[in-house]
LUMMI-719291 format. One line per field, with one value per residue: x, y, z of N, C-alpha, C in turn; chain; residue number from 0. Coordinates in Angstrom, 3 decimals. Each point is the difference from the previous one (the first is absolute). Layout:
n.u: c(X; ...)
n.v: c(Y; ...)
n.w: c(Z; ...)
ca.u: c(X; ...)
ca.v: c(Y; ...)
ca.w: c(Z; ...)
c.u: c(X; ...)
c.v: c(Y; ...)
c.w: c(Z; ...)
ch: c(A; ...)
i: c(NUM; ...)
! end
This chain:
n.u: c(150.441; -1.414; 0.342; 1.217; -0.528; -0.491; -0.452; 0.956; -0.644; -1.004; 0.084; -1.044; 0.548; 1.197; -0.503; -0.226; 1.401; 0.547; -1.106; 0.458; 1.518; 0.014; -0.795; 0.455; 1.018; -0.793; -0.296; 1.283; 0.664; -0.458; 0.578; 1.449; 0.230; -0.565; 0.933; 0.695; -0.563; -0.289; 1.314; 0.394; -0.833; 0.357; 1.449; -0.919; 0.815; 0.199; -0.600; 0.515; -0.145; -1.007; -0.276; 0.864; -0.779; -1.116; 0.114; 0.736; -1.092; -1.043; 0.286; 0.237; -1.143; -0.696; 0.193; -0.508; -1.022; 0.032; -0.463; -0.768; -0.474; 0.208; -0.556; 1.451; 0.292; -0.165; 0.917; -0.915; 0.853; -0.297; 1.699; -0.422)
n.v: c(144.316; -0.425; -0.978; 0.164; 0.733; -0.465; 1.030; 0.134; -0.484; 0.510; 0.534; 0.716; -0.190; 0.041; 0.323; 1.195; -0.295; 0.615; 0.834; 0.536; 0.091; 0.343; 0.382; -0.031; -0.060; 1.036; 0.659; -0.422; -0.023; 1.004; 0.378; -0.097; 0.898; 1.038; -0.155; 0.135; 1.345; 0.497; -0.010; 0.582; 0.806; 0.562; -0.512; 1.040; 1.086; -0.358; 0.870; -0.101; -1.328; 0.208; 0.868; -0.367; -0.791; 0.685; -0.036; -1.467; -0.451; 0.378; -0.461; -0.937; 0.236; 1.583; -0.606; -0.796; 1.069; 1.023; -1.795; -0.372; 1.346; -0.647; -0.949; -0.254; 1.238; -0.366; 0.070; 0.921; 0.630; -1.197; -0.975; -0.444)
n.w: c(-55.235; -0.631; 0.622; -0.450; -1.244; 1.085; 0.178; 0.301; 0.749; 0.189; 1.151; -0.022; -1.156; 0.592; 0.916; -1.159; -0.989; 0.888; -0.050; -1.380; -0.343; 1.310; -0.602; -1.660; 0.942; 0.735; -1.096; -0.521; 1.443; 0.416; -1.406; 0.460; 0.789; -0.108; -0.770; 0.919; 0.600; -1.163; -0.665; 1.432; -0.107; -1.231; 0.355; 0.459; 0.241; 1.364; 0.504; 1.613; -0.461; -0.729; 0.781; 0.449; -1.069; 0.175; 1.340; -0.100; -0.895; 0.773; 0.906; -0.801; -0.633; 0.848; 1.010; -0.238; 0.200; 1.467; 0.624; -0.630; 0.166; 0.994; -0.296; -0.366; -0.934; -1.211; -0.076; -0.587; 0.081; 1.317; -0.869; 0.231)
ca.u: c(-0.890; -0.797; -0.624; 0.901; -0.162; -1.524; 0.446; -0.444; -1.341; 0.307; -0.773; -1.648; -0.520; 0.217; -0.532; -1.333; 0.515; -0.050; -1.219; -1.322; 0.469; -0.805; -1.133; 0.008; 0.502; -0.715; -1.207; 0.023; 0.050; -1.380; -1.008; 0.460; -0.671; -1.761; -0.541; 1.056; -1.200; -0.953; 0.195; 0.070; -1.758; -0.696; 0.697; -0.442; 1.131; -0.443; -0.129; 0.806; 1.569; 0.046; 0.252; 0.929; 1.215; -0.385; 0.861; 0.976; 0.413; -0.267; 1.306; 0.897; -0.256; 0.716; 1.467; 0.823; 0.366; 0.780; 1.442; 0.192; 0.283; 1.491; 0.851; 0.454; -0.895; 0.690; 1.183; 0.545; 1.597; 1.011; -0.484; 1.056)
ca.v: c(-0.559; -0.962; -0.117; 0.336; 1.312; 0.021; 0.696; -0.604; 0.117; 0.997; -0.968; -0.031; -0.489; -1.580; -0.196; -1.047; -1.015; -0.711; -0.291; -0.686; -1.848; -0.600; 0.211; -1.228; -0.912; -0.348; -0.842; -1.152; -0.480; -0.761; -1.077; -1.149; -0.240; 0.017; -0.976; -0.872; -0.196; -0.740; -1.151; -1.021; -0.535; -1.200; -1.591; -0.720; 0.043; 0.867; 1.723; 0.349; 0.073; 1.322; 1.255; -0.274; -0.204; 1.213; 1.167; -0.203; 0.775; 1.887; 0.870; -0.287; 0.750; 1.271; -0.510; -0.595; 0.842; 0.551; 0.091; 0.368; 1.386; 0.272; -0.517; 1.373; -0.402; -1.192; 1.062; -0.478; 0.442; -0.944; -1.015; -1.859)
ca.w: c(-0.981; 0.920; 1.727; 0.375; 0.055; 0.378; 1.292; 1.248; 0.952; 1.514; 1.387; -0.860; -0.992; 0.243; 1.011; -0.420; -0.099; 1.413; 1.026; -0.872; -0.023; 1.317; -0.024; -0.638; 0.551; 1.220; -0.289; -0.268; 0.955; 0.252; -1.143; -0.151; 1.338; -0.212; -1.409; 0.718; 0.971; -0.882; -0.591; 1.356; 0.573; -1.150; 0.180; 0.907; 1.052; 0.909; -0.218; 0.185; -0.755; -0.980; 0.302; 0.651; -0.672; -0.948; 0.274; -0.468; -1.392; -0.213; 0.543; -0.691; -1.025; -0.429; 0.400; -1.255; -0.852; 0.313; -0.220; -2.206; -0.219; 0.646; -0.717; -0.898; -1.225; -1.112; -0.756; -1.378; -0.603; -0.394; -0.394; -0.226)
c.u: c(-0.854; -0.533; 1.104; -0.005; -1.157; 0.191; -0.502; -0.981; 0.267; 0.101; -0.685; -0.390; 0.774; -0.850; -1.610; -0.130; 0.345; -1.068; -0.736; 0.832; -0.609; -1.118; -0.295; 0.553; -0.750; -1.545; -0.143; 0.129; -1.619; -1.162; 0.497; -0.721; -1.574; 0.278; 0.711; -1.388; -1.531; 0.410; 0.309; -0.947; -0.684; 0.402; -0.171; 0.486; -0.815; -0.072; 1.143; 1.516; 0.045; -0.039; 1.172; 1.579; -0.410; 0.641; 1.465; 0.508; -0.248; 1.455; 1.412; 0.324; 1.045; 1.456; 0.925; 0.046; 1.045; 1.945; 0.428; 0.317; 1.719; 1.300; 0.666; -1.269; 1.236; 1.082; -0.108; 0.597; 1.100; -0.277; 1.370; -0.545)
c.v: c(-1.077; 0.626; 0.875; 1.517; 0.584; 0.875; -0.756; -0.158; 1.263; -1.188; -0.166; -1.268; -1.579; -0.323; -1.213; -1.706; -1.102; -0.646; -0.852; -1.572; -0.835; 0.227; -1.602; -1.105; -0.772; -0.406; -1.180; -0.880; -0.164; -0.622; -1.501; -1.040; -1.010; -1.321; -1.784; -0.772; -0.784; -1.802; -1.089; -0.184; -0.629; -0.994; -0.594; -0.139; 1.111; 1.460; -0.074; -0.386; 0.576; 0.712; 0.101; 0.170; 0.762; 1.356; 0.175; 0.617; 0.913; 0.564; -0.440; -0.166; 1.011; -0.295; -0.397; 0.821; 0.738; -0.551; -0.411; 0.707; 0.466; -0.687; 0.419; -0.541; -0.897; 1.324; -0.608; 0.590; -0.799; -0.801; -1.050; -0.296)
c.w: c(0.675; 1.304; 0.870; 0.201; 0.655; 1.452; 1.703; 0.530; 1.074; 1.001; 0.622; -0.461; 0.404; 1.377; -0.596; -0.590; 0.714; 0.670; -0.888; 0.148; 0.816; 0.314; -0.678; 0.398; 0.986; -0.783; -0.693; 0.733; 0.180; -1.182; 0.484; 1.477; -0.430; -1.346; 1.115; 0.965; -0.742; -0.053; 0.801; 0.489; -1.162; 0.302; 1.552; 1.439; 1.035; 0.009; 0.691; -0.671; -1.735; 0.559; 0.674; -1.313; -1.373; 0.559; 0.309; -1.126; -0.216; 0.180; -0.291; -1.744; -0.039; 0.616; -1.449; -1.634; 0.048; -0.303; -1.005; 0.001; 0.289; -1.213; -1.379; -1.409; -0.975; -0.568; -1.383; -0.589; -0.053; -0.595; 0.079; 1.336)
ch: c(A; A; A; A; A; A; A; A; A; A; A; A; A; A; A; A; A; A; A; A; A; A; A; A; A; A; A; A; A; A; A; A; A; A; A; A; A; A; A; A; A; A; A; A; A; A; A; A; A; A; A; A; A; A; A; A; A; A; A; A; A; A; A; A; A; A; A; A; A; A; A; A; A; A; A; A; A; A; A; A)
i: c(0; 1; 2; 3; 4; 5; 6; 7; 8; 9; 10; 11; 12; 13; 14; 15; 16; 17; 18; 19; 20; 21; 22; 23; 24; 25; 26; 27; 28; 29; 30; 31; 32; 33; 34; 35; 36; 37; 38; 39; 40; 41; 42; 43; 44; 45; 46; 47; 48; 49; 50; 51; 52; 53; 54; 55; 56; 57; 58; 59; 60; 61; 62; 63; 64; 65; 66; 67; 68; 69; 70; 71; 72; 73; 74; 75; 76; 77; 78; 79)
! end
């Protein structure tokens, strides 16, 4: 019943899920990048140290999604 009765994915079909997660992962990495890189040159800080610490975050963005991702999900079946 629900979500439960829902036929599997082929493997096909999980391959695309996949690409598409990191796909989103990685472009948020770079909105975050490019909005990190704006707001350090609005405040006035050198090109090379925004860019420096805009690609810090480019690349630690999808890092830190990922290891969200790893982490178990909330069991809500239990309780006390």
């Amino acid at each position: 019943m629900g979500r439960h009765a829902s036929v599997e994915p082929t493997p096909q079909e999980q391959g695309h899920p996949r690409r598409t997660v990191w796909l989103e992962r990685v472009g948020m990495g770079l909105a975050a990048g490019v909005v990190i890189l704006l707001v350090l040159r609005w405040a006035d800080l050198s090109w090379a140290t925004a860019a420096a610490i805009a690609v810090g975050v480019t690349v630690l963005v999808p890092l830190a999604a990922w290891v969200a991702s790893t982490v178990p999900g909330h069991d809500s079946g239990r309780t006390g």
